[in-house]
N, C-alpha and C positions, 0 to 999 in steps of 0.2 A: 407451685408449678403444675398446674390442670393441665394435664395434656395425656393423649394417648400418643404419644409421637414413639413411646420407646416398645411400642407394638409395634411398630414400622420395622425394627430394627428383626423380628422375626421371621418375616418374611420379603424382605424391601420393600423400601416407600417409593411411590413415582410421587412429583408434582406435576399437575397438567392444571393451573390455571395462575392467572400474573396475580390478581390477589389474594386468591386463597390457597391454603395449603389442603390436598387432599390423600386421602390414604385407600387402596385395591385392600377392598372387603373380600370380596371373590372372585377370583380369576381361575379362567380353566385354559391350559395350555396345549397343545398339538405341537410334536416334535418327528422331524425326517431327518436323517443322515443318508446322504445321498452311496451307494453301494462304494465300500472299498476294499481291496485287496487285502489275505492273511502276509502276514510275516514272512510266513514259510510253510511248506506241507499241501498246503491244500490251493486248487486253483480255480475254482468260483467267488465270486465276492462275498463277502456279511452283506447286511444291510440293516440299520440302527431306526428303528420308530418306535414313539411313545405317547405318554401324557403326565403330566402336571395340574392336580387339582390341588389349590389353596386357600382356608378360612379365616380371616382376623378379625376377633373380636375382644372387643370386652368391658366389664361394669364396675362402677364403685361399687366398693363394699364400705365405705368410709370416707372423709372430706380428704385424705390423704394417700386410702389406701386402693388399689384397683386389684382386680382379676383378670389377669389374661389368658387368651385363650390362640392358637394358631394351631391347624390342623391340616395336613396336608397330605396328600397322597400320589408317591410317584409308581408310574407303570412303563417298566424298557422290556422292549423285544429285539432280539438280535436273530434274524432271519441266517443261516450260515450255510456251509457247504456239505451236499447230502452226504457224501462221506467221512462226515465227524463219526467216530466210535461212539454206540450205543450209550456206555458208562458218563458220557459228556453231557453237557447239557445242551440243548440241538432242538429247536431251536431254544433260545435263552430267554424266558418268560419269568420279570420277576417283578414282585410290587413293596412297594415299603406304604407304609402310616407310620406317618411321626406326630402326635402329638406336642406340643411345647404348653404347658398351663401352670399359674405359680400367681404370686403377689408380685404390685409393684408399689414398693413403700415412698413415698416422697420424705425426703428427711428434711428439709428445710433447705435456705442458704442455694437455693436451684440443684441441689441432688438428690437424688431418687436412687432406688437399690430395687434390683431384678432378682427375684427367688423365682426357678422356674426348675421343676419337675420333665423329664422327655422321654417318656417309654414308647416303642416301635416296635412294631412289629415287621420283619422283614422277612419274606417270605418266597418261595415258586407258589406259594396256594399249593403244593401237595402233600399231603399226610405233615401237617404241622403239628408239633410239640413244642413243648418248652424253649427249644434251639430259637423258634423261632420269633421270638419275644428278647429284647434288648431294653436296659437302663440307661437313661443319663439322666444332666442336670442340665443348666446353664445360670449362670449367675453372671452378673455386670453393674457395675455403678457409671451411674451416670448423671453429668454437667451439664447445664444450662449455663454456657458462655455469652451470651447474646440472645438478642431473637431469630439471630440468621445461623448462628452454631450452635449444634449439642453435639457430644461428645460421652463415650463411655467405653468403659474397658474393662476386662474381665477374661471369663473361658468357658467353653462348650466342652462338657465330657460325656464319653459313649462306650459302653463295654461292647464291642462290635465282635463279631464270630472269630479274629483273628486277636483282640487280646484288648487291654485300655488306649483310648484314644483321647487324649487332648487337644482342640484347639484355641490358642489364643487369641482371644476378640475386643474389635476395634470399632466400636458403632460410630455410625458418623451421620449427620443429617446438616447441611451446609448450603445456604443460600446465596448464590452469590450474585447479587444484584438482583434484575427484573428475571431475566431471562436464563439465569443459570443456575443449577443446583447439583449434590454430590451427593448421595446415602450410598447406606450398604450397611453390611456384618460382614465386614472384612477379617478374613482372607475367603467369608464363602460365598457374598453377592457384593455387589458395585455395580454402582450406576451412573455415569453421568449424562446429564439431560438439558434440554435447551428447549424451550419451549416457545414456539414460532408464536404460536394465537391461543387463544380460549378453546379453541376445537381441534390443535393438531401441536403434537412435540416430535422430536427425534431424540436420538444420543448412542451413547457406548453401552451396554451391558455384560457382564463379567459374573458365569454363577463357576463357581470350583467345589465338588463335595467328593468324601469316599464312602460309601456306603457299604454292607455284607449283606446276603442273603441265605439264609438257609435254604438248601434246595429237598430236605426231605431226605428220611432213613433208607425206604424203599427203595427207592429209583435209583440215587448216588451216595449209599452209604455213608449217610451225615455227610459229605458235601456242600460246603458255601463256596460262594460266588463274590468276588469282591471287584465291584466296579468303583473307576475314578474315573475325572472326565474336568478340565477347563474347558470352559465354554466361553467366548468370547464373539459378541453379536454387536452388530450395527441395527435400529430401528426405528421402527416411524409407530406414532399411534394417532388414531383419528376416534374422534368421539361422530358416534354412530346418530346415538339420539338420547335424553336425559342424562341418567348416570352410567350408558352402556358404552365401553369403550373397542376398538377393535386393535389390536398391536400385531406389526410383522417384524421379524427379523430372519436375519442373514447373517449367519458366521460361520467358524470352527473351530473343531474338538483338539486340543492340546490333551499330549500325554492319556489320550482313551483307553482304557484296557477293560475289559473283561476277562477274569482269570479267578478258574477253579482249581482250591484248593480241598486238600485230606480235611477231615473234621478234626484232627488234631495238628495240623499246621497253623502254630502260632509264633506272636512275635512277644516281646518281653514289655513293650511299653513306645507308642505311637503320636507323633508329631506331625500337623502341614509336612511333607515333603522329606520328614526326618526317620527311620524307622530305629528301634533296639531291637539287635536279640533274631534279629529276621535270618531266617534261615530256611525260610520256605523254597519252597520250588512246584510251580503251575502245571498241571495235569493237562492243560488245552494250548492253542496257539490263538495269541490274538489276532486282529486285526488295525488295519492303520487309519490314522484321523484321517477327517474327512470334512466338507460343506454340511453345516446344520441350516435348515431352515425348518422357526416356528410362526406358529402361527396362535394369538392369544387373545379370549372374550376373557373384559373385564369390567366387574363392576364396579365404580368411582365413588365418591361421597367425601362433600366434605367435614373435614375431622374439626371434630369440636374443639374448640381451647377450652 
């Protein structure tokens, strides 16, 4: 089973052509949240802009064994209202690097085994220390049903500034027919795609993550930041020139929060959507979801078998 397909699964796969399957080596993304209303307290809007920079790569090391590698780097600002208190984070400037790097063993019989290593660093960029450095893994096995399905399943673990974090993972890569296909790492990306020509696709896109940030001893007394956010977009992509792709989309943010907590408010053991042991309580007031629109340059290639 020669393929790099189950590197797709680390950062989503697009296909954009009828006979070949290809895979985004490098994409860099622009993200707007159009201004919206706090909860409560305060009577000026947020306002939500970022970016999304992503790397996949990777090599044999062996006729069976590969190296992979996905690198990525996200960056949220939350623009807020000038009378948030000093002690808050105001505005909300924070960046993660996640690396994911590990083997991909092919075991025979169409399965393969994902050993993957994921240290991050999550940070505001002021006065970092140790806080601001995070472990995980991920591990997944993974099926070759076909040439139009693969399939894998396993878990993503993250020691995150609020305590262990598991999620259960569902890779999916699924052809269906000429013109229709389905990836993702579900329950964190999903995609599905329709691809009109050789030079133009549309579809559904689906990213859901939680992520923490250390905000720094100085400023916020060991204070993290724990953002969550579904994302749910409609989009179009047109191929520019070569392998240069242009992608827009159009959605919104489900269940968005930005919420600062104590450096010692923690939860006992962390699930998708399930929490133990949580007993925290948020030092700031959110704000309400809202229209995202991105905007995303991508580099295409097709993936070798």
């Amino acid at each position: 089973m020669k393929r790099i397909l189950i590197l797709l699964t680390l950062t989503g796969m697009t296909v954009t052509g009828f006979s070949q399957r290809t895979i985004d080596i490098l994409t860099w993304t622009g993200r707007y949240g159009l201004p919206q209303s706090y909860e409560e307290t305060y009577t000026e809007k947020a306002t939500e802009w970022g970016s999304i920079l992503s790397l996949t790569a990777g090599f044999n090391l062996a006729p069976k064994t590969m190296w992979a590698i996905s690198l990525n780097h996200f960056y949220f600002n939350v623009q807020g209202d000038p009378a948030i208190p000093a002690d808050l984070a105001n505005p909300i400037a924070v960046n993660g690097i996640i690396l994911r790097t590990g083997v991909i063993q092919q075991l025979g019989n169409d399965w393969a085994l994902q050993m993957l290593v994921a240290p991050r660093l999550m940070s505001d960029f002021r006065n970092m220390d140790g806080n601001s450095f995070q472990m995980g893994a991920v591990l997944t096995l993974e099926k070759k049903f076909s040439e139009r399905l693969f399939m894998g399943y396993g878990a993503m673990y993250n020691q995150e500034r609020f305590g262990p974090y598991l999620v259960p993972l569902v890779n999916l890569e699924w052809y269906i027919g000429t013109h229709w296909s389905i990836s993702g790492m579900l329950p964190v990306t999903a995609r599905i795609n329709y691809q009109v020509n050789d030079q133009f696709s549309v579809g559904f896109n689906h990213f859901g993550l939680i992520t923490t940030y250390y905000l720094g001893e100085d400023a916020y007394a060991g204070d993290y930041m724990e953002r969550q956010s579904i994302d749910l977009s409609l989009y179009a992509r047109h191929r520019l020139f070569s392998i240069v792709y242009l992608e827009a989309m159009a959605g919104r943010s489900f269940g968005r929060t930005y919420e600062q907590y104590a450096g010692d408010q923690k939860v006992t053991f962390a699930l998708p959507l399930v929490t133990f042991g949580d007993n925290r309580t948020p030092e700031n007031v959110t704000f309400a979801d809202g229209i995202l629109l991105n905007l995303k340059l991508v580099l295409n290639i097709v993936r070798p078998e």
